[in-house]
C-alpha positions as CSV (number, residue, x, y, z in Angstrom):
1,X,11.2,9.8,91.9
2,X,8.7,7.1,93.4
3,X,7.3,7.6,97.0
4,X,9.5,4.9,97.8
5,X,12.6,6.8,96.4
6,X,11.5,10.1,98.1
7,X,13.1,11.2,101.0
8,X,12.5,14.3,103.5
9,X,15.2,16.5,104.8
10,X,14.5,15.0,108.6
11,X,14.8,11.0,106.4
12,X,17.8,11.9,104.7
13,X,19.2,13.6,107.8
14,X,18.3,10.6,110.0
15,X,20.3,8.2,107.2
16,X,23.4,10.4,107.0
17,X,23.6,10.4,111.1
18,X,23.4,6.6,110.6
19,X,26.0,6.2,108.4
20,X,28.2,7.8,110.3
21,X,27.3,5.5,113.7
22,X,24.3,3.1,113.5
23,X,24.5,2.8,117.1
24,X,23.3,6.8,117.8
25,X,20.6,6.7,120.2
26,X,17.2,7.7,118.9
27,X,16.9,10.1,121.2
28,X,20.6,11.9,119.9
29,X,19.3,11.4,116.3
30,X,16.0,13.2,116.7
31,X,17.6,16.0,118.0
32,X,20.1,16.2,115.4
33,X,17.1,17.0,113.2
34,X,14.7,18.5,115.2
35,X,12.1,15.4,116.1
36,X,11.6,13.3,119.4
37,X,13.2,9.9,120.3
38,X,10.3,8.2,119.4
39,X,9.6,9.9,116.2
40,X,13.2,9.0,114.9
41,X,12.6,5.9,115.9
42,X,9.4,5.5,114.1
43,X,11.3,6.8,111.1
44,X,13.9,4.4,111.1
45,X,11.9,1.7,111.5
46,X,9.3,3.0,108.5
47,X,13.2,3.7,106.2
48,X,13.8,-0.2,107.0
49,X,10.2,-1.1,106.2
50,X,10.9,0.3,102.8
51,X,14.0,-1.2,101.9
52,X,15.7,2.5,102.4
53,X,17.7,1.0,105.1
54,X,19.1,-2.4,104.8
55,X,21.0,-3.5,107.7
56,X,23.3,-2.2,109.7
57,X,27.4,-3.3,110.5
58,X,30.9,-2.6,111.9
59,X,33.4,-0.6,109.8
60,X,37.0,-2.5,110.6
61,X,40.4,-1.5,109.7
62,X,41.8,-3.8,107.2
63,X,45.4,-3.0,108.6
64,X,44.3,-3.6,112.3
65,X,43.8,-7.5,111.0
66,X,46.8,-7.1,109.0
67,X,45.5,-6.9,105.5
68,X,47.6,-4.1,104.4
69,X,47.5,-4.4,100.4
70,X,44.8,-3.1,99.1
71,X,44.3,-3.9,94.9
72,X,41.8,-3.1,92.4
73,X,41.8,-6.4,89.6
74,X,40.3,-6.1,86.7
75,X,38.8,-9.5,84.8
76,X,38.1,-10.7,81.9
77,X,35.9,-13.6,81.3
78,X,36.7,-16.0,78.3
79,X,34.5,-15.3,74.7
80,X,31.1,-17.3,74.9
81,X,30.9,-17.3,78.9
82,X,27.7,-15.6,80.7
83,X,28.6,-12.8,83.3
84,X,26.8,-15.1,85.9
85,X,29.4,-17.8,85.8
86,X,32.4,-16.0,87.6
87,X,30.2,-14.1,90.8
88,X,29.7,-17.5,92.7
89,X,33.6,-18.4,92.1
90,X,34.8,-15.0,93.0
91,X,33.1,-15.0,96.1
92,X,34.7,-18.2,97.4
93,X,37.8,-16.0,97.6
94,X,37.7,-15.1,101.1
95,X,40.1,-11.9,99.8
96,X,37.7,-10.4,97.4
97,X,36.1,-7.9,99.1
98,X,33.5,-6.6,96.3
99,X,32.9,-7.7,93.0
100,X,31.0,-5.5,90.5
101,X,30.0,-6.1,86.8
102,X,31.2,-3.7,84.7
103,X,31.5,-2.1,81.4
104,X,34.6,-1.2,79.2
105,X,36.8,-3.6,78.5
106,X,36.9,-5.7,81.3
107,X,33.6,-7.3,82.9
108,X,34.3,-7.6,86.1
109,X,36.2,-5.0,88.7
110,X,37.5,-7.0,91.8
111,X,38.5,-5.3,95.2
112,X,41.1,-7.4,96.9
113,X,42.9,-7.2,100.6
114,X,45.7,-9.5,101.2
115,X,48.5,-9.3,104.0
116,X,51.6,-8.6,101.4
117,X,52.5,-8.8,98.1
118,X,53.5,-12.1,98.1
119,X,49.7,-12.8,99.7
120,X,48.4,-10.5,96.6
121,X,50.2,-13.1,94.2
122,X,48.3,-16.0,95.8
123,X,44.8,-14.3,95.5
124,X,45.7,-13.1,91.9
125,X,46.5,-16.5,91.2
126,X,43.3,-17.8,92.5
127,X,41.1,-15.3,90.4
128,X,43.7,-15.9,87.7
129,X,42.7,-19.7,87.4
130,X,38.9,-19.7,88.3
131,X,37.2,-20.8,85.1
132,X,35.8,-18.9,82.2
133,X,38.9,-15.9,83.3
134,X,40.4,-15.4,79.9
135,X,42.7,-11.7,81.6
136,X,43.6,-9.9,84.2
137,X,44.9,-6.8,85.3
138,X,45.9,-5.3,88.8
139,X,46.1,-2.0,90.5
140,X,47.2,-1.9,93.8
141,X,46.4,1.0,95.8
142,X,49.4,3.4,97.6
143,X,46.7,5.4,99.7
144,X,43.1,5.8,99.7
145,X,41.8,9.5,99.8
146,X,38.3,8.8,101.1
147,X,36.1,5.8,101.8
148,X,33.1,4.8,102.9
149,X,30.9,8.4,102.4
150,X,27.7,8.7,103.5
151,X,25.2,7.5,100.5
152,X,23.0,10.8,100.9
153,X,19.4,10.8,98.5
154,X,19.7,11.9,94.8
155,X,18.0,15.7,94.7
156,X,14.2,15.6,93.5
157,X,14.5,16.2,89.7
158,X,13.9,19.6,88.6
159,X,10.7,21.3,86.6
């Protein structure tokens, strides 16, 4: 683990508090693990000045907006193509949330919202007939057990 990696209980404690509501006062954050205002607030700062910390945003329910379906689509890209060809296309579809390249059998792994399943179709469609997509392959989601944990640091490697 690099110093840049490394991370103190009070750092890690600081992030987890974050994660949970990046607009905690520094003052309710340093007491949460057992600094001053200002010295969380110094540590925050010195987490973004690292990279640790990369922004911060609002957590919205996809149902509230009325995107109810939630699908997991699986691609893949036609023999010959380069992985980089597809990201750009994928992400004019306003409906894919996050696209990851993969391994296995398909190269990409697409999560999709959409307001119904005739709205699904559509999107599907639209991933379906970007170029260089040879296959794909949805899962759409009945519940979602957890979402959204708290990233907390890897444990310092023993020996």
């Amino acid at each position: 683990m690099t110093d840049k990696t490394r991370l103190d209980r009070i750092d890690a404690g600081l992030l987890e508090l974050l994660q949970e509501d990046g607009r905690r006062p520094y003052a309710e954050l340093g007491a949460a693990v057992g600094i001053s205002g200002p010295a969380a607030h110094e540590r925050v700062k010195k987490l973004e000045a690292r990279g640790v910390i990369t922004g911060y945003t609002v957590k919205v329910s996809a149902e509230a907006i009325g995107l109810a379906i939630l699908a997991f689509t699986w691609v893949t890209q036609a023999p010959g193509t380069v992985a980089t060809d597809l990201t750009g296309d994928f992400a004019a579809i306003p409906e894919v949330e996050a696209c990851h390249h993969i391994t296995g059998e398909a190269d990409y792994l697409l999560k999709v919202r959409a307001r119904d399943t005739l709205d699904l179709e559509r999107v599907i469609r639209a991933v379906q007939t970007t170029r260089h997509v040879f296959s794909t392959e949805t899962d759409v989601v009945f519940s979602t057990a957890f979402e959204r944990r708290p990233i907390r640091p890897a444990p310092p490697p023993e020996g």
